[in-house]
N, C-alpha and C positions, 0 to 999 in steps of 0.2 A: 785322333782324339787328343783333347787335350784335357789335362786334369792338373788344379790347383795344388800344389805337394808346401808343406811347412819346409822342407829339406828338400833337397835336388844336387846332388852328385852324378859326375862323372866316374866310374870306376872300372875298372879292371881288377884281374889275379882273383877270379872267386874263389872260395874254398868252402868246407863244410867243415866245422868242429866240432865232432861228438864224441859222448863219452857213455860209456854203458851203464845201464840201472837210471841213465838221467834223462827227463822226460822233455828237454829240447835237445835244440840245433843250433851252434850261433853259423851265421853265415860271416863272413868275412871279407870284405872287400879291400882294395888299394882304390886310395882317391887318386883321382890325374889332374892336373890342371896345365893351361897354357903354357908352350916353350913356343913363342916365333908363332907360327902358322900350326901348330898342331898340339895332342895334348902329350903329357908325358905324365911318368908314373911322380907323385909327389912327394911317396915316404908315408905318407899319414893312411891310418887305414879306420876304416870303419866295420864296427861287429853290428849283426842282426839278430836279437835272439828268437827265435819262434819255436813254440809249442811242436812238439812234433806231427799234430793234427794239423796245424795251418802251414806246418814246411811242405805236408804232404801233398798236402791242396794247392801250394805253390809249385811244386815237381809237374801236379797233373797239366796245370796251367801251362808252362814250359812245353810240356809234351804234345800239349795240344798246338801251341804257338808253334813249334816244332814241325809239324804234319800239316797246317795250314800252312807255314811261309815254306816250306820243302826245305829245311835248315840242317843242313850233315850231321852226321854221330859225330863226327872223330871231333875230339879234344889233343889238344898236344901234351898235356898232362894229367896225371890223378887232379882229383878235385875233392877226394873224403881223405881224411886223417883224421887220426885219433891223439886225446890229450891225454896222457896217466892224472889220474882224479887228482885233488889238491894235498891230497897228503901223502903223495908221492914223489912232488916237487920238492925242488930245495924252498 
Protein backbone atom coordinates (compact mmCIF):
# COMPACT_ATOMS: atom_id res chain seq x y z
CA UNK A 1 0.00 0.00 0.00
CA UNK A 2 1.02 3.08 -0.68
CA UNK A 3 -0.02 6.29 1.06
CA UNK A 4 0.85 10.06 0.25
CA UNK A 5 2.69 11.46 3.68
CA UNK A 6 3.64 15.50 3.89
CA UNK A 7 6.79 14.07 5.88
CA UNK A 8 8.59 10.71 5.23
CA UNK A 9 11.59 9.74 7.23
CA UNK A 10 13.77 7.06 7.70
CA UNK A 11 14.37 6.46 11.33
CA UNK A 12 15.82 4.41 13.84
CA UNK A 13 16.52 4.41 18.06
CA UNK A 14 12.57 4.64 19.09
CA UNK A 15 11.97 5.58 22.43
CA UNK A 16 8.89 6.63 24.40
CA UNK A 17 8.96 9.97 26.70
CA UNK A 18 6.55 10.18 29.39
CA UNK A 19 6.06 11.77 32.32
CA UNK A 20 3.36 11.39 34.95
CA UNK A 21 0.05 13.31 35.67
CA UNK A 22 0.71 14.23 31.61
CA UNK A 23 -1.72 13.17 29.27
CA UNK A 24 0.62 12.33 26.33
CA UNK A 25 3.54 10.51 24.92
CA UNK A 26 6.34 12.07 22.66
CA UNK A 27 7.68 9.27 20.60
CA UNK A 28 11.17 10.02 19.68
CA UNK A 29 12.96 8.95 16.71
CA UNK A 30 16.85 9.38 15.25
CA UNK A 31 16.69 10.22 11.47
CA UNK A 32 19.17 8.21 9.24
CA UNK A 33 20.01 9.17 5.99
CA UNK A 34 22.54 7.83 3.17
CA UNK A 35 26.40 6.88 3.87
CA UNK A 36 27.63 4.96 0.37
CA UNK A 37 25.11 2.24 -0.16
CA UNK A 38 23.29 2.25 3.21
CA UNK A 39 21.61 4.45 5.80
CA UNK A 40 23.25 5.72 8.91
CA UNK A 41 22.24 7.38 11.99
CA UNK A 42 22.22 11.40 11.16
CA UNK A 43 22.34 13.03 14.75
CA UNK A 44 19.01 14.90 14.07
CA UNK A 45 16.00 13.33 15.76
CA UNK A 46 12.48 13.80 15.47
CA UNK A 47 9.68 13.86 18.62
CA UNK A 48 5.92 12.66 17.99
CA UNK A 49 3.51 13.94 20.41
CA UNK A 50 0.41 11.80 20.78
CA UNK A 51 -2.45 11.93 23.13
CA UNK A 52 -2.34 8.91 25.14
CA UNK A 53 -5.55 7.54 23.43
CA UNK A 54 -4.04 7.66 19.94
CA UNK A 55 -0.42 6.23 21.21
CA UNK A 56 -2.59 3.56 22.65
CA UNK A 57 -4.38 2.85 19.42
CA UNK A 58 -0.93 2.92 17.80
CA UNK A 59 0.57 0.18 20.42
CA UNK A 60 -2.61 -2.00 19.32
CA UNK A 61 -1.75 -1.47 15.74
CA UNK A 62 1.97 -2.58 16.23
CA UNK A 63 0.50 -5.56 18.11
CA UNK A 64 -1.46 -6.57 15.60
CA UNK A 65 1.19 -5.85 12.80
CA UNK A 66 3.14 -7.98 15.09
CA UNK A 67 0.99 -11.23 15.14
CA UNK A 68 0.15 -10.96 11.32
CA UNK A 69 3.94 -10.56 10.15
CA UNK A 70 5.17 -13.31 13.15
CA UNK A 71 7.73 -10.19 14.17
CA UNK A 72 9.89 -11.27 17.68
CA UNK A 73 9.36 -9.75 21.24
CA UNK A 74 12.87 -9.29 22.01
CA UNK A 75 14.19 -5.55 21.60
CA UNK A 76 17.95 -5.05 22.47
CA UNK A 77 16.96 -2.31 24.71
CA UNK A 78 14.31 -0.37 26.96
CA UNK A 79 12.45 1.78 24.79
CA UNK A 80 10.08 3.66 27.94
CA UNK A 81 12.09 6.34 30.01
CA UNK A 82 10.99 8.84 31.96
CA UNK A 83 11.77 12.82 31.88
CA UNK A 84 11.56 14.67 35.71
CA UNK A 85 8.74 17.32 34.70
CA UNK A 86 10.19 20.92 33.68
CA UNK A 87 10.75 22.19 37.05
CA UNK A 88 12.97 19.83 38.00
CA UNK A 89 15.40 20.57 35.31
CA UNK A 90 18.17 22.94 35.37
Amino acid sequence: MTLKADYYYHACDPQVIAQKGENTLTLRFQTTEVHGDRYGRSGKHVHIELPTGFAMQLLTGLKAAQGELGLSENVPFPLLFSTPPKRETN
